[in-house]
C-alpha positions, 0 to 999 in steps of 0.5 A, spaced: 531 096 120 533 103 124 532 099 131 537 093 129 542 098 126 541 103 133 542 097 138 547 094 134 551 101 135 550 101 142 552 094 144 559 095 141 559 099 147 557 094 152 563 090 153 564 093 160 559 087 162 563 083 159 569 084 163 565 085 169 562 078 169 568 074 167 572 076 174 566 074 178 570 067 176 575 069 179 572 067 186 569 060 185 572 053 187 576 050 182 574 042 180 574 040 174 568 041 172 568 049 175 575 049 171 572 046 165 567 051 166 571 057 167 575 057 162 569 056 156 566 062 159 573 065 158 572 063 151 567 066 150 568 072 153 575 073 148 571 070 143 566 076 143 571 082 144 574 079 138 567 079 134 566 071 132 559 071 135 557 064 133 563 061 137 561 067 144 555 064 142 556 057 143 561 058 148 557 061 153 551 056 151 555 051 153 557 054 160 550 054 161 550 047 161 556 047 165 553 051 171 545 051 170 546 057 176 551 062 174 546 067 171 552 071 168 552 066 163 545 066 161 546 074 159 552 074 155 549 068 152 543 073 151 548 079 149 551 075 143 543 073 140 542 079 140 548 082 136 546 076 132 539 079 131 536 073 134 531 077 139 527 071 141 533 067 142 536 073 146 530 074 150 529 067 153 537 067 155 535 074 158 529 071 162 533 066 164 539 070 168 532 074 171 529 068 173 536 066 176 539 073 179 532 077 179 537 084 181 543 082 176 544 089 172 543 090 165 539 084 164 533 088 164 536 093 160 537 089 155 531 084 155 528 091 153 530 092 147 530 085 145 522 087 146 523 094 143 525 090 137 520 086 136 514 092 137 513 088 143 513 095 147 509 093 153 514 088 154 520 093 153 517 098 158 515 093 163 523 090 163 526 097 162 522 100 169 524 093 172 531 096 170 530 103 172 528 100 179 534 097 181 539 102 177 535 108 177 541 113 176 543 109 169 542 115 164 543 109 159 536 105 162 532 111 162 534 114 155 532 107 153 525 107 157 524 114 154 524 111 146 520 106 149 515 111 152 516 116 145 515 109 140 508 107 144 505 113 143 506 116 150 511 122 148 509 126 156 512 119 159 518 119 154 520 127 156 520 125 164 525 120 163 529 123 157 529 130 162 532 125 167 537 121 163 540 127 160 541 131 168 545 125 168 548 125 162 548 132 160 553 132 154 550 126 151 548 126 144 544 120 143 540 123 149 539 131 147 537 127 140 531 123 143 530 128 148 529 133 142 525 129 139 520 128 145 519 135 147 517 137 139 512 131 140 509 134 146 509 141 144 505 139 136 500 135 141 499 141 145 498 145 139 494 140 135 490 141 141 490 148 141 487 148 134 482 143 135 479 147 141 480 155 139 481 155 131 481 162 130 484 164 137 490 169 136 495 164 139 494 160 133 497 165 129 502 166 134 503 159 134 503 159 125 508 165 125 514 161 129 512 155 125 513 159 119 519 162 122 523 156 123 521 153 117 525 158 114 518 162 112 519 169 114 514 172 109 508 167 112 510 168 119 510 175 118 503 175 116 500 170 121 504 175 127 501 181 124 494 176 124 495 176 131 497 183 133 491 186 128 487 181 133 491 183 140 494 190 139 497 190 146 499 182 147 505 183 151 510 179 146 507 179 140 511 186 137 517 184 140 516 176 136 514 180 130 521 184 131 525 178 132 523 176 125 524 183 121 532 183 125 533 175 122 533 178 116 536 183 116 530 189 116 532 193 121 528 199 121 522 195 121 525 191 127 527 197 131 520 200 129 516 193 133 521 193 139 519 200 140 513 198 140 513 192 144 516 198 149 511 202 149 507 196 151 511 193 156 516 199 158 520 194 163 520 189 158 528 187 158 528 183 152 525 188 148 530 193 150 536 189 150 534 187 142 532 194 142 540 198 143 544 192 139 539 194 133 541 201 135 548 199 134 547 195 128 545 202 125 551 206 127 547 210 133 551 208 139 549 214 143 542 211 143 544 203 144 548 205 150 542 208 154 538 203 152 544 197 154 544 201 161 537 201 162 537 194 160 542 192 166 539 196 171 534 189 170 538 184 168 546 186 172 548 179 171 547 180 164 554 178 161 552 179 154 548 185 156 555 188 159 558 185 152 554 190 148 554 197 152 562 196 152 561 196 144 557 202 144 562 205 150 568 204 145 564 207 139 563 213 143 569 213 146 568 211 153 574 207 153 575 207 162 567 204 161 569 199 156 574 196 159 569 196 166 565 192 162 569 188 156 573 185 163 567 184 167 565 179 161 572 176 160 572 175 169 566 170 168 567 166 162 564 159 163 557 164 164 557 167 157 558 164 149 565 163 147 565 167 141 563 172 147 569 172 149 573 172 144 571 178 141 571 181 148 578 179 148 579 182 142 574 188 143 579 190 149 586 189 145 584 195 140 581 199 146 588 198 150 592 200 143 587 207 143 590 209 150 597 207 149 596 201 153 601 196 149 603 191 154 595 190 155 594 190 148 598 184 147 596 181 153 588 181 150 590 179 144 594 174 145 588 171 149 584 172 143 588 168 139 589 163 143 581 162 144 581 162 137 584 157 135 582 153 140 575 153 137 578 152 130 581 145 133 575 145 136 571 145 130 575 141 126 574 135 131 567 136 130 568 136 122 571 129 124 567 126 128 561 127 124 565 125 119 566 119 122 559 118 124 556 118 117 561 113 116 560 108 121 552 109 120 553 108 113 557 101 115 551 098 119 547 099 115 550 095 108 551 090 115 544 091 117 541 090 110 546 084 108 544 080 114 
């Protein structure tokens, strides 16, 4: 049921082949049966983008007849059997405009998921990487041989070409979604593995304890980081991932404790330093945060975060001049850093301007602020709306999947 629904969707979307194709038309002689023939196939094409699928269908069976040779007719055929729910039926017309026009764009594409359809996968890839060949830049094709790759089992397959589609289509959710799904796949296989051959290995707990963490289990995944720790005491990363579990719930003297003593294992260790001098600031020591932040920056110079936490505890500390430096060292690079970043740097910057009786300054930061804020309000609330409109369009095709 989830496959119909999901190509249904998809095909809504697909009435740019439509258009294409019916300007190929444009090109042919007209007698009369090529004139009959376009305007039939003009039929069905109208008869398609307004939803009456039987008589697209009849339309574009017609124009078949009419000219044996024109594989575009066969595809739109193929398309409509398709939205009807008639695989077997679409696949023939598929087939059909392959074998008349062996490179057209989108036949195999579509042929691919009629097989996906019907659970006939070695069939769906074979077509999908005919697709792929001829348009290897379509994201689209990839995504679908990816979900393909993902349904047969065959999850390392399914992350190259969801890698490679979401290069394509970076801002794609439909592809970040699959692509989330096949690399989690891969990551349990890898693990599963990792169990079978080394049951009582410290990895295991390490593995464990970020399960449990992200499972929202922190007292379990405090238990199997300590586990692994008590079996490597000087595992570089270890007291840091402990650390980060006490900080998520807001333990801070026993994060500030296990970053310590990530330090004392790795001194140079950058994260460890950095999580280290923004718990000190939590805990209302800015003279230590600053030290550390500072340290922190002479490994990591372009850290814009970095900067942003070292202005913190330069303001707290009344290094107003530093603060500024580093505030607008973060506001110079805004594409490079999170919004809410520069928000509060904005923010940050505005009070700071008021301390030294800079009002104009003042002003101006907190008008940016304020501006950035209620671009993300907006922002939000479309998201809101169009999650909203997702959940109902997706509540819609499925009482139409069940009804058919």
């Amino acid at each position: 049921m989830r496959r119909r629904v999901e190509g249904r969707r998809w095909l809504m979307a697909s009435g740019l082949w439509l258009a294409a194709h019916s300007l190929l038309l444009l090109a042919m002689p007209v007698s009369a049966q090529e004139s009959k023939f376009e305007s039939t196939f003009n039929d069905g094409v109208a008869a398609m983008r307004g939803g009456n699928l039987d008589q697209a269908a009849g339309d574009f069976a017609q124009s078949a007849r009419l000219n044996p040779g024109f594989a575009e007719a066969q595809l739109n055929l193929g398309l409509v059997k398709m939205q009807q729910g008639h695989w077997s039926e679409s696949e023939v017309a598929l087939n059909k405009s392959l074998a008349l026009k062996p490179r057209l764009r989108g036949a195999g594409l579509f042929l691919g998921i009629d097989y996906y359809r019907e659970n006939q996968f070695a069939k769906s890839l074979a077509a999908l990487k005919r697709e792929a060949g001829i348009d290897p830049k379509n994201a689209t094709v990839l995504m679908w041989l990816g979900i393909v790759q993902l349904a047969n089992g065959d999850a390392n397959a399914a992350v190259e070409s969801l890698d490679k589609a979401a290069m394509l289509k970076p801002d794609d959710v439909d592809i970040l979604y699959h692509r989330g799904r096949a690399h989690m796949l891969v990551s349990k296989e890898s693990y599963d593995h990792m169990y079978q051959v080394a049951p009582g290995s410290w990895r295991v707990h390490q593995v464990l304890a970020t399960s449990f963490a992200e499972a929202d289990r922190p007292e379990d995944a405090i238990a199997e980081c300590k586990l692994a720790i008590q079996m490597r005491p000087n595992e570089p990363g270890l007291h840091q991932q402990l650390g980060d579990i006490y900080w998520s719930g807001n333990e801070l003297d026993k994060a500030e404790a296990e970053f310590q003593n990530e330090l004392q294992i790795d001194p140079q260790s950058y994260e460890a330093m950095y999580k280290l001098g923004v718990v000190s600031l939590e805990k209302s020591k800015p003279a230590i945060a600053a030290q550390l932040l500072a340290e922190a920056l002479r490994s990591a110079p372009d850290s814009l975060e970095t900067h942003y936490q070292l202005g913190r505890a330069e303001a707290q500390l009344g290094q107003y001049d530093s603060a500024i430096r580093d505030f607008s060292r973060v506001v110079a690079d805004p594409h490079d850093v999170e919004p809410e970043t520069v928000r509060q740097s904005y923010y940050q910057l505005s009070r700071i301007y008021q301390r030294v009786h800079e009002p104009e300054q003042a002003k101006v930061a907190l008008d940016s602020f304020l501006k950035l804020k209620q671009q993300s309000d907006t922002q939000q609330q479309q998201k809101l709306q169009d999650k909203l409109k997702r959940q109902h369009q997706a509540a819609t095709d499925d009482a139409s999947a069940n009804n058919n």
